[in-house]
ZAFI-875399 format. One record per atom (N, C-alpha, C): atom name; x, y, z. Coordinates in steps of 0.001 Angstrom, whole numbers. Example, Ala and Ser with C-alpha at 12.3 -4.5 7.8 and 13.67 -1.06 7.14 Angstrom:
<sites>
a=N, u=13190, v=-5690, w=7800
a=CA, u=12300, v=-4500, w=7800
a=C, u=13200, v=-3300, w=7800
a=N, u=12850, v=-2250, w=7080
a=CA, u=13670, v=-1060, w=7140
a=C, u=12900, v=30, w=7870
</sites>
This chain:
<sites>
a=N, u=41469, v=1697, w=-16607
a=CA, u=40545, v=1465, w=-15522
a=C, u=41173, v=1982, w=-14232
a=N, u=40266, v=2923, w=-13897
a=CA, u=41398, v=3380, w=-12129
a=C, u=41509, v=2084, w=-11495
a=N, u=40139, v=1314, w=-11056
a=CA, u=40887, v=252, w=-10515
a=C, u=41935, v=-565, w=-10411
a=N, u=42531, v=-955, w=-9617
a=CA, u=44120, v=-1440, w=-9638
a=C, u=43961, v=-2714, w=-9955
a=N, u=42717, v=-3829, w=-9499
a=CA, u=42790, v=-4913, w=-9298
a=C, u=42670, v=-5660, w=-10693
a=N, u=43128, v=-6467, w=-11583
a=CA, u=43111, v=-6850, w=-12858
a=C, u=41849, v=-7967, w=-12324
a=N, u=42049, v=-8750, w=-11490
a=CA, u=40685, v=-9676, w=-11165
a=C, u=39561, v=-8861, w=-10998
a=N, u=39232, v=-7825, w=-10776
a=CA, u=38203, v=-7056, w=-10513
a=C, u=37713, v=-6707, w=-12151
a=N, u=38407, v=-6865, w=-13254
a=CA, u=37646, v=-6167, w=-14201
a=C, u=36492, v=-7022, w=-14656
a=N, u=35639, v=-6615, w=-15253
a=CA, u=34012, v=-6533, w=-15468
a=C, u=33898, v=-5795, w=-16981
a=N, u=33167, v=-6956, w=-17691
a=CA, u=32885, v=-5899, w=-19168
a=C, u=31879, v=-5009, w=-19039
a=N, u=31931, v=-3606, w=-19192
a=CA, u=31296, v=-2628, w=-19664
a=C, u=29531, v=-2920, w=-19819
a=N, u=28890, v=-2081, w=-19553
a=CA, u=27595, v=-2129, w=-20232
a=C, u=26403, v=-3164, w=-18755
a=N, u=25022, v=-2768, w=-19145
a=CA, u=24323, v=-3485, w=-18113
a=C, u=24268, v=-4778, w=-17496
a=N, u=24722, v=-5434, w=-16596
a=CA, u=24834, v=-6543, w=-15930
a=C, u=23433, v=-7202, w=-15281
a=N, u=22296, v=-7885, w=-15382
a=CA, u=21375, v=-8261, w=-14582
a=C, u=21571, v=-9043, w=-13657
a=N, u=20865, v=-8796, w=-12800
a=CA, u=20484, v=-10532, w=-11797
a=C, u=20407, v=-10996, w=-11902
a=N, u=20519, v=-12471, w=-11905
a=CA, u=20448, v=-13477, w=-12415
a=C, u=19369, v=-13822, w=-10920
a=N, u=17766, v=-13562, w=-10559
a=CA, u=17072, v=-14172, w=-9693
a=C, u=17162, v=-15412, w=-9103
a=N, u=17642, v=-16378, w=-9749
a=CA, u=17358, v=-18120, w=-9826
a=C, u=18768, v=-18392, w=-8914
a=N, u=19645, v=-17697, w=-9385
a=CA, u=21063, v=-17864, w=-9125
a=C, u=21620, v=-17050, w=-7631
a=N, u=20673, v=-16520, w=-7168
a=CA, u=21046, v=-14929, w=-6151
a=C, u=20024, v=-14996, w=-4996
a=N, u=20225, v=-14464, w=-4032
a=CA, u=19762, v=-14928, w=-2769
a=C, u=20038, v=-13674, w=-1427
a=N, u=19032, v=-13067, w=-1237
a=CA, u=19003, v=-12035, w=22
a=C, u=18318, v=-12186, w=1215
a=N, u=19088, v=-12915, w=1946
a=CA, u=18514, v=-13045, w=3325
a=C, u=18834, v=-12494, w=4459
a=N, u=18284, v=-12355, w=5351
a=CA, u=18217, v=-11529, w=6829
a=C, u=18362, v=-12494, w=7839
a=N, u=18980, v=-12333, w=9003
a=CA, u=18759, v=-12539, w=10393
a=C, u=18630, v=-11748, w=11612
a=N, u=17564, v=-12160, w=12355
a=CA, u=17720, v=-11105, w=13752
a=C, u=17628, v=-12441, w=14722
a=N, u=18309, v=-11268, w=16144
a=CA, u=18071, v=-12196, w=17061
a=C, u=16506, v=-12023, w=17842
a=N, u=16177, v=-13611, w=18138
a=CA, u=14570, v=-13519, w=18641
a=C, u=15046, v=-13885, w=19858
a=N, u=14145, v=-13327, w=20593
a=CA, u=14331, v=-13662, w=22088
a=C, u=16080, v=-13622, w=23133
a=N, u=16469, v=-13035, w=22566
a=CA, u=17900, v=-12437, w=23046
a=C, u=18870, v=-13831, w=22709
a=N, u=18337, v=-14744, w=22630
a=CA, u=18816, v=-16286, w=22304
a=C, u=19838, v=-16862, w=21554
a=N, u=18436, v=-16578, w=20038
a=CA, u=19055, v=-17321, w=18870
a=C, u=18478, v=-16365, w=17582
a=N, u=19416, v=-16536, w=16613
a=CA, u=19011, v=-15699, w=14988
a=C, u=17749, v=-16978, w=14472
a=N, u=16861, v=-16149, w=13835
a=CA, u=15851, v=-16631, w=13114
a=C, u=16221, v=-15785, w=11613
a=N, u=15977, v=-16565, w=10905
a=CA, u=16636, v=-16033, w=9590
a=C, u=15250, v=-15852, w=8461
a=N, u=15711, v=-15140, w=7628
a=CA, u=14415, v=-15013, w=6500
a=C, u=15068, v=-14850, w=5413
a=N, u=14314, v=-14394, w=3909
a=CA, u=14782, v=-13896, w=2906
a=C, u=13630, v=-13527, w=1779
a=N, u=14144, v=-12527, w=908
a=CA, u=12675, v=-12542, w=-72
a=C, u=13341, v=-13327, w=-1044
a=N, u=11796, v=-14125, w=-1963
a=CA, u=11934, v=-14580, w=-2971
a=C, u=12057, v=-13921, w=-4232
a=N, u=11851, v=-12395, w=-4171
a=CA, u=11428, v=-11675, w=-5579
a=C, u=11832, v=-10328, w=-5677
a=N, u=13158, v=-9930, w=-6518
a=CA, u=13523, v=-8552, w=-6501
a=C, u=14422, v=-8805, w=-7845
a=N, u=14907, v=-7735, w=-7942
a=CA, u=15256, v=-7359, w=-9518
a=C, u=16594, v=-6811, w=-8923
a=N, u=16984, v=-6354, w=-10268
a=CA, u=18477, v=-5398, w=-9951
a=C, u=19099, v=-5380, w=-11172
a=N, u=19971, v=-4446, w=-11237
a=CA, u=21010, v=-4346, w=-12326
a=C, u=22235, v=-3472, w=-12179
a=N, u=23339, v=-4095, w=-12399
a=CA, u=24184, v=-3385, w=-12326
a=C, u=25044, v=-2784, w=-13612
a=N, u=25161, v=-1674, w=-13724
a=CA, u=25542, v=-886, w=-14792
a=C, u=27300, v=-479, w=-14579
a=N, u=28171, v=-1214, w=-15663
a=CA, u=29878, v=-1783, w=-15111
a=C, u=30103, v=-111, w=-16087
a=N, u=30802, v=784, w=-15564
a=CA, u=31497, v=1998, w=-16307
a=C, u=32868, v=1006, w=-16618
a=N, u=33340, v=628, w=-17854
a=CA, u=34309, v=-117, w=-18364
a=C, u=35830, v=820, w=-18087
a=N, u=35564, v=2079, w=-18313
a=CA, u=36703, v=3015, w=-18167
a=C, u=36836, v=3294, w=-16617
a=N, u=35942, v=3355, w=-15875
a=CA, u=36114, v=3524, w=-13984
a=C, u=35600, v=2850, w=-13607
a=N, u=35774, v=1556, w=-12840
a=CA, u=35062, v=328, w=-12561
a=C, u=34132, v=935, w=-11130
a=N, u=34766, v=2085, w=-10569
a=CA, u=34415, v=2767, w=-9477
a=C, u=33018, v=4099, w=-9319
a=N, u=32987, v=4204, w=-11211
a=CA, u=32105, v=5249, w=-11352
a=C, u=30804, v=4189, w=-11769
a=N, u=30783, v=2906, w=-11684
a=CA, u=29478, v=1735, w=-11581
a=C, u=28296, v=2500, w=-10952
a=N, u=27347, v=1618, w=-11233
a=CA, u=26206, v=1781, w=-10229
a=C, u=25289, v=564, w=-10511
a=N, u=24631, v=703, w=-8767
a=CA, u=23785, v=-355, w=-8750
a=C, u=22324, v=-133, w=-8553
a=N, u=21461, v=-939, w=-8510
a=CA, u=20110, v=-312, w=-8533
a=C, u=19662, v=-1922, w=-8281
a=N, u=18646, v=-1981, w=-7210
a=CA, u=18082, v=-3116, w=-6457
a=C, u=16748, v=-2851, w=-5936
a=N, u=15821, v=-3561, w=-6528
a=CA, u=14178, v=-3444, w=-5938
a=C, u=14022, v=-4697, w=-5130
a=N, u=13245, v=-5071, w=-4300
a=CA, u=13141, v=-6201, w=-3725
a=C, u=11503, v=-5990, w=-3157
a=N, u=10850, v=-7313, w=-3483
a=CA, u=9392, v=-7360, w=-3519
a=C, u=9172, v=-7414, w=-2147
a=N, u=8887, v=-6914, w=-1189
a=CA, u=8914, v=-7066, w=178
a=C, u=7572, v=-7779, w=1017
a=N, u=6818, v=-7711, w=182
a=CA, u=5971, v=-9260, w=473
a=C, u=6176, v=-10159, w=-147
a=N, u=7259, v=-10663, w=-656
a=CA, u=7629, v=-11773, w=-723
a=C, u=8962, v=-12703, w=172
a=N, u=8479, v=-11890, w=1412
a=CA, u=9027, v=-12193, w=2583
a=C, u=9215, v=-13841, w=2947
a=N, u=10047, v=-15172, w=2737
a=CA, u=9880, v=-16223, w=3833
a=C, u=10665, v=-16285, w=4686
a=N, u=10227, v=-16643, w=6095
a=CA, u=10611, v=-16456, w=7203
a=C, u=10926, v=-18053, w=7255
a=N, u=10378, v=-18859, w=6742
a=CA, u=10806, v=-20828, w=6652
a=C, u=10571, v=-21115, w=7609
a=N, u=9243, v=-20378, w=8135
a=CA, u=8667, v=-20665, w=9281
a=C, u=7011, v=-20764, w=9547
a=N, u=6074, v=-20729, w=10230
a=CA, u=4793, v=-20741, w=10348
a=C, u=4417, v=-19614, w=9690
a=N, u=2943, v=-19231, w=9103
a=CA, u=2637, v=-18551, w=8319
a=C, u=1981, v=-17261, w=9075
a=N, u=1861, v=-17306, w=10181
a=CA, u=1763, v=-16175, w=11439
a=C, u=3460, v=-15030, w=11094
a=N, u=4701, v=-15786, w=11165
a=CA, u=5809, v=-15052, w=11323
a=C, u=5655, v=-14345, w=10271
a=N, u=5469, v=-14970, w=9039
a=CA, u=5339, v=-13758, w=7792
a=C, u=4321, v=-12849, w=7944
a=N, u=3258, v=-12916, w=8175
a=CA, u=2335, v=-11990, w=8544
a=C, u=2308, v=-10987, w=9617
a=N, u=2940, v=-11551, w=10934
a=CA, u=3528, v=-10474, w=11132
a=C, u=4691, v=-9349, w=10215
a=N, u=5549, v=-10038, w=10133
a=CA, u=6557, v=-9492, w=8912
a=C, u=6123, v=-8321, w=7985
a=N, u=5207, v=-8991, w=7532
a=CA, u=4112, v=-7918, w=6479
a=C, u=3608, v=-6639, w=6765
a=N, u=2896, v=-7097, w=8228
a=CA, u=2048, v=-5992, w=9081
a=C, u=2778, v=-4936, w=9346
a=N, u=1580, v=-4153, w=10274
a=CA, u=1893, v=-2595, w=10415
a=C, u=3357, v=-2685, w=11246
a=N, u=3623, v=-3442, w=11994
a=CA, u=4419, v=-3566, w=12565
a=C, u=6001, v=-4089, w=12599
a=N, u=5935, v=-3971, w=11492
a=CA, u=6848, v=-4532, w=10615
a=C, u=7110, v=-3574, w=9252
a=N, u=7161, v=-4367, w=8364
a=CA, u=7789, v=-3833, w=7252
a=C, u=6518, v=-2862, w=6424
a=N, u=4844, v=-3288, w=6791
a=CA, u=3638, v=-3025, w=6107
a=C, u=3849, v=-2640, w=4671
a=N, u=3833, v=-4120, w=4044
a=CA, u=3382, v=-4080, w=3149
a=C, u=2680, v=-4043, w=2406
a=N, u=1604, v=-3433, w=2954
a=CA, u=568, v=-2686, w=2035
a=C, u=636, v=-1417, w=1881
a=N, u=1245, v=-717, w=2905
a=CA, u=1766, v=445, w=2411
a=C, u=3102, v=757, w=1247
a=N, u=3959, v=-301, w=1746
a=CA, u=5281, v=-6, w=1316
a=C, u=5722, v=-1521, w=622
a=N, u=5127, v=-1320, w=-560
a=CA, u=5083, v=-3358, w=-1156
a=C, u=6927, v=-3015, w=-1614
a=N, u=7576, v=-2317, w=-2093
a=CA, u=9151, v=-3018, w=-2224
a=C, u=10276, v=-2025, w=-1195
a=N, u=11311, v=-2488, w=-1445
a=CA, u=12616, v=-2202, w=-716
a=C, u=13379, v=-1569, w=-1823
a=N, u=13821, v=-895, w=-1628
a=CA, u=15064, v=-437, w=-2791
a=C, u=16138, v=347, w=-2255
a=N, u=17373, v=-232, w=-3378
a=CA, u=18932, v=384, w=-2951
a=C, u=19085, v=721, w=-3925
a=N, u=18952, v=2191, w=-3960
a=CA, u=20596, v=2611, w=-5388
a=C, u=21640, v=3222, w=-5085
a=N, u=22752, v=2555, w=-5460
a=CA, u=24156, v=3296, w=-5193
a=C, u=24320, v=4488, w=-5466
a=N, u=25241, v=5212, w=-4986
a=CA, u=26000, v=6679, w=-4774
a=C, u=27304, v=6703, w=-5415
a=N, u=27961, v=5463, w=-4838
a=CA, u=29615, v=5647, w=-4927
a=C, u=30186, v=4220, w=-4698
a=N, u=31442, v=3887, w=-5195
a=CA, u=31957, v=2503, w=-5217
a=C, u=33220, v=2820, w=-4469
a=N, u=33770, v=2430, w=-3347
a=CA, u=35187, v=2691, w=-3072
a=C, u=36098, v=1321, w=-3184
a=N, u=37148, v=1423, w=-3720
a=CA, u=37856, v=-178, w=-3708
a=C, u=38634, v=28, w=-2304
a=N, u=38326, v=-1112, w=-1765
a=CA, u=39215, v=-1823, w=-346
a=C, u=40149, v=-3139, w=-340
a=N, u=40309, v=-3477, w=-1381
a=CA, u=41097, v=-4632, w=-2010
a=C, u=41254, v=-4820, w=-2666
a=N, u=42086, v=-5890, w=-3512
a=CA, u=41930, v=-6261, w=-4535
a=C, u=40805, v=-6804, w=-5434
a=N, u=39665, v=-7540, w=-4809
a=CA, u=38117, v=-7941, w=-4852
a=C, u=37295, v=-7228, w=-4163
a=N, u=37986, v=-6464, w=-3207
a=CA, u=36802, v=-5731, w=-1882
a=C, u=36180, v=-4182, w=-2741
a=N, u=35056, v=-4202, w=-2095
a=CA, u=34932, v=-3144, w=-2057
a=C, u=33622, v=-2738, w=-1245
a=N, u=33265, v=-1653, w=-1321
a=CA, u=32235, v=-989, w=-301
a=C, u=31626, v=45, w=-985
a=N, u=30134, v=-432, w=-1393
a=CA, u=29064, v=62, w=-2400
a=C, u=28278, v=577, w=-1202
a=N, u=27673, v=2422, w=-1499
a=CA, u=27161, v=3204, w=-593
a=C, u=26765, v=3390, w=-1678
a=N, u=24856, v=3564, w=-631
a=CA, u=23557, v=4606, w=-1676
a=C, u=23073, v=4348, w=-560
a=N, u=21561, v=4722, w=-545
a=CA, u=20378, v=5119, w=-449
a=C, u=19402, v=3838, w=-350
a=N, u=19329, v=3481, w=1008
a=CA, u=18015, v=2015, w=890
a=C, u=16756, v=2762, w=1661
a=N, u=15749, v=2618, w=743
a=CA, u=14663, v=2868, w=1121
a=C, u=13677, v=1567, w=1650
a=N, u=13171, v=2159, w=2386
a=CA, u=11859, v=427, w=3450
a=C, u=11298, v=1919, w=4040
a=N, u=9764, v=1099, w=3933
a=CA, u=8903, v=1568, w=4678
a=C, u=8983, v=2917, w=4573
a=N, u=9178, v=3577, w=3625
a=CA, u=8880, v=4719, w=3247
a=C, u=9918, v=6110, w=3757
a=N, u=10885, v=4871, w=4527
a=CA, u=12216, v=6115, w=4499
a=C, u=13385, v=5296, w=4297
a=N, u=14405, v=6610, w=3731
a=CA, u=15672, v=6567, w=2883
a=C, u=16821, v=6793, w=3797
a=N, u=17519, v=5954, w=4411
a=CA, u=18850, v=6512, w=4566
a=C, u=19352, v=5371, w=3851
a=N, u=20986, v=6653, w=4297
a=CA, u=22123, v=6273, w=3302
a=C, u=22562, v=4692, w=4081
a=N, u=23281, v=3830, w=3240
a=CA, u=24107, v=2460, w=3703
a=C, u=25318, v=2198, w=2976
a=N, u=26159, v=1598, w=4009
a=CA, u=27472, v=771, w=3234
a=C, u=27219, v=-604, w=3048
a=N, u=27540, v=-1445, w=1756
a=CA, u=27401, v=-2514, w=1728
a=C, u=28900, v=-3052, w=1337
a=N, u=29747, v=-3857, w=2252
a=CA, u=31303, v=-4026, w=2082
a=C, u=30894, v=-5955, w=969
a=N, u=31386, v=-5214, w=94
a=CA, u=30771, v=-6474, w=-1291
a=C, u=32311, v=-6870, w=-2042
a=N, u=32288, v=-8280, w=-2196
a=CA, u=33599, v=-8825, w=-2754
a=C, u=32926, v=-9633, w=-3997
a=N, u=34120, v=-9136, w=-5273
a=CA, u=33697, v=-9390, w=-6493
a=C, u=34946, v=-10864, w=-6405
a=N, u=33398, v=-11860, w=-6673
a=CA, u=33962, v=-13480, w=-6916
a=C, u=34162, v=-13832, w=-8242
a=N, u=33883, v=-13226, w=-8984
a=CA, u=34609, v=-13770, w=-10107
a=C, u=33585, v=-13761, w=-11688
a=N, u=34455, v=-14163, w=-12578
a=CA, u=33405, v=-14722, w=-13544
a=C, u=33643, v=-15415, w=-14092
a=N, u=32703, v=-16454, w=-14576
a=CA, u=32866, v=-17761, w=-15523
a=C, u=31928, v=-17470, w=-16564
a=N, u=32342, v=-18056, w=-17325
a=CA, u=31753, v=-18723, w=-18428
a=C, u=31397, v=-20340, w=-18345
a=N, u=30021, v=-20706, w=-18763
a=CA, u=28974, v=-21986, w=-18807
a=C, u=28634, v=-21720, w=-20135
a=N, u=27801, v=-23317, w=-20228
a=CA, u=27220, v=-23279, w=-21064
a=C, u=25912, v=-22681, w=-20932
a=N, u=25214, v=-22149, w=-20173
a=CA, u=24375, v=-21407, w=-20116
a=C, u=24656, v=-19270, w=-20190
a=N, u=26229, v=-19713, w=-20076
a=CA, u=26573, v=-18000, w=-20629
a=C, u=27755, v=-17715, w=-19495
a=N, u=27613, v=-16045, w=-19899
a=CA, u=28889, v=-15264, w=-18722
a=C, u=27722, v=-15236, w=-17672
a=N, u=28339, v=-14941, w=-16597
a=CA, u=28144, v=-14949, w=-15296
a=C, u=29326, v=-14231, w=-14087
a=N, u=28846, v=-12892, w=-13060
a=CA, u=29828, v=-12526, w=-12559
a=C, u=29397, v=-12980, w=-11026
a=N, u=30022, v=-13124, w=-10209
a=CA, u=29548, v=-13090, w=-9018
a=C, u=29905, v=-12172, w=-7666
a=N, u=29131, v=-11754, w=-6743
a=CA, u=29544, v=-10700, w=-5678
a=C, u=28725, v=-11074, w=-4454
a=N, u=29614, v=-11319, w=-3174
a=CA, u=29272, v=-11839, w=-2033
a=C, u=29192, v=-10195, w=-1041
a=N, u=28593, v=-10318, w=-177
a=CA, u=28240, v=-9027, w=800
a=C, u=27335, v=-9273, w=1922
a=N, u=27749, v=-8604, w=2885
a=CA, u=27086, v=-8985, w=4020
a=C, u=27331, v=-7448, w=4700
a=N, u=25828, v=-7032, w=5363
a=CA, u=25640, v=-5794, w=5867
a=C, u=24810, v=-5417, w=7326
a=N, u=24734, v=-4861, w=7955
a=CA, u=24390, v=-4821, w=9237
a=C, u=23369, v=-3522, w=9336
a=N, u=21510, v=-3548, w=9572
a=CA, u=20872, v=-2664, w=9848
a=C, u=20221, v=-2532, w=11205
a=N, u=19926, v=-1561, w=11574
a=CA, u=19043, v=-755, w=12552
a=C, u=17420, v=-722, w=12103
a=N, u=16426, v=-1724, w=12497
a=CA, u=15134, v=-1736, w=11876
a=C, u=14735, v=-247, w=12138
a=N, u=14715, v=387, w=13166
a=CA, u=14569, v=1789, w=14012
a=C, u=15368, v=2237, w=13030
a=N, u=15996, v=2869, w=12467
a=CA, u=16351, v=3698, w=11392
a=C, u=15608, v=3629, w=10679
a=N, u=14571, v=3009, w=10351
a=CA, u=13732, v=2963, w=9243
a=C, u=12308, v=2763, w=9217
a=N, u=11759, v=3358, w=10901
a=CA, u=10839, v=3419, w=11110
a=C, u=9821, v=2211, w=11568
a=N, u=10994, v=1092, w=11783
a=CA, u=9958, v=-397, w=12297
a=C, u=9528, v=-94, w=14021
a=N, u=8137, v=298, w=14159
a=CA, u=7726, v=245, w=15331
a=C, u=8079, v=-762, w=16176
a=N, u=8268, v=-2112, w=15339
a=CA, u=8277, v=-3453, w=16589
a=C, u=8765, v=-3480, w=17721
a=N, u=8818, v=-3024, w=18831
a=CA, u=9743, v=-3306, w=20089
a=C, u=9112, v=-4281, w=20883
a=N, u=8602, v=-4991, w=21200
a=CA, u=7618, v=-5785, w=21827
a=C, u=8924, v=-6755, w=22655
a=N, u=8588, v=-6815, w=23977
a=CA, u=9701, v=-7228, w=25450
a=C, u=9094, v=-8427, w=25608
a=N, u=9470, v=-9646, w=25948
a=CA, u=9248, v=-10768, w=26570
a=C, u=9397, v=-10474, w=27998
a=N, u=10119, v=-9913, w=28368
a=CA, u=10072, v=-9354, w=29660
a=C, u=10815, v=-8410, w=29530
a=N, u=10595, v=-7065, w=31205
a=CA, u=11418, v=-5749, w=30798
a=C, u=13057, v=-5646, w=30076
a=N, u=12965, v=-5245, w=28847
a=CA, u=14321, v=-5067, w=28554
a=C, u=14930, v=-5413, w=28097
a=N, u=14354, v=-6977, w=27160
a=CA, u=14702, v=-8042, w=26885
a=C, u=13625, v=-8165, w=25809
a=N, u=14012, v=-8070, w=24397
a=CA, u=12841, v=-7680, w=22967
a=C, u=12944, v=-9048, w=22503
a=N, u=11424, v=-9313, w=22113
a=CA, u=11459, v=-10134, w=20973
a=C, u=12023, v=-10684, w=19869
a=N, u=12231, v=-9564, w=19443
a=CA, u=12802, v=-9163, w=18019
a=C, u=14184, v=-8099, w=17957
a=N, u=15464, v=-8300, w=17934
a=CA, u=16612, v=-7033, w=18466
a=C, u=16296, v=-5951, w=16918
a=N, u=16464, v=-5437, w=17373
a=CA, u=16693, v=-3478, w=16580
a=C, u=17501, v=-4328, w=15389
a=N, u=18368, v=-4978, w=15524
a=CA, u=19482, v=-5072, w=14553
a=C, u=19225, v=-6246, w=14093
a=N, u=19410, v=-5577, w=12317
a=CA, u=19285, v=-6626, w=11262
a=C, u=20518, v=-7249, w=10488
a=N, u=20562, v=-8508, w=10422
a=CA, u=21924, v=-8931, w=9937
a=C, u=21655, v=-9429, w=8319
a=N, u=21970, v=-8493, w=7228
a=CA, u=21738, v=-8490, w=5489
a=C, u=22631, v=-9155, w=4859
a=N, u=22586, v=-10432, w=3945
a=CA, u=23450, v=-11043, w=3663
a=C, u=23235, v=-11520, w=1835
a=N, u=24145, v=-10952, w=1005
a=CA, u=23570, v=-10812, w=-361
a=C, u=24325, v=-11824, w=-1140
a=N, u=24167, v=-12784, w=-1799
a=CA, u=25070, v=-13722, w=-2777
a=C, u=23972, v=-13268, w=-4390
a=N, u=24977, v=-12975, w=-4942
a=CA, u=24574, v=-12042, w=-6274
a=C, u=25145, v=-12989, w=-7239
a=N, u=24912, v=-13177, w=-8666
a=CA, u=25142, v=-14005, w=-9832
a=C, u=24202, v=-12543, w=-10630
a=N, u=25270, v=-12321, w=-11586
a=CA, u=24394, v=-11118, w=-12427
a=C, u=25241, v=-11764, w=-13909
a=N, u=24123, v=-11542, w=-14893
a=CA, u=24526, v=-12167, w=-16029
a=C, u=24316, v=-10864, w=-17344
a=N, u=25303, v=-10447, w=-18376
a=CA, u=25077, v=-9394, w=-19150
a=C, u=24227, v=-9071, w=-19626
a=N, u=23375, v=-8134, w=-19250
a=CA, u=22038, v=-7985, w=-20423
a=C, u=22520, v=-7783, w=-21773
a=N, u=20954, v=-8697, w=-22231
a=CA, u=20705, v=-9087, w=-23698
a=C, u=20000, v=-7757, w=-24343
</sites>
């Protein structure tokens, strides 16, 4: 395995999400203030472990993007939804597939691909630390923590809307925060 890290190894072969177990939520700041946080309830993924290069992996992540909760009034999601936002009726999911895996630690590492929203693709780093795996009585189980930082404006979110000059509603910048549980496909 090129990887150096012996805690980092991962058996071979397709890894799923474990949905029930995994959790992708967002924060921005509202009103220059305070973070209002969200997350979707519904996306898929799988990660595919190369047993011989833990580094030649790949990941692949859909996320249902109206299944937006904001854990807030039912106006915030709807905005959320709208043209002005994410429009999900144009653009119902989100998706990431990896490019390349670089190791930065012994657990660290930093997974780059391609996230598509709203109908455009740029490239992202996601700096992701592999927590471990157990065994339950419900099975194997691996886990990977990550937290990532976007530009809604990179990706075409019109929203700029000012409470007063200069001073946005909603900031440009999105704060992505991923707790993953992926279990071996059957």
């Amino acid at each position: 395995m090129t990887s150096t890290a012996p805690a980092a190894q991962i058996a071979g072969g397709t890894w799923t999400i474990d949905t029930g177990h995994s959790l992708i939520e967002f924060a921005t700041l509202h009103n220059t203030i305070a973070y209002v946080k969200g997350r979707f309830r519904k996306f898929s993924g799988t990660i595919n472990v190369n047993e011989q290069d833990l580094l030649k992996s790949s990941i692949d992540l859909t996320i249902d993007a109206t299944s937006v909760d904001s854990q807030a009034v039912q106006g915030r999601e709807d905005l959320i939804n709208g043209e002005e936002m994410l429009d999900t009726a144009k653009f119902p999911e989100i998706r990431f597939k990896s490019s390349s895996i670089q190791q930065k630690g012994a657990n660290q590492f930093v997974v780059s691909g391609d996230l598509t929203m709203r109908g455009n693709t740029k490239p992202v780093s996601v700096p992701l630390t592999f927590n471990g795996i157990v065994t339950t009585r419900m099975g194997m189980a691996a886990g990977f923590s990550g937290n990532t930082t976007l530009k809604l404006s990179d990706f075409g979110v019109p929203f700029a809307r000012e409470f007063e000059p200069g001073k946005r509603v909603v900031a440009d910048e999105l704060k992505v925060e991923l707790q993953i549980e992926a279990k071996p496909q059957q």
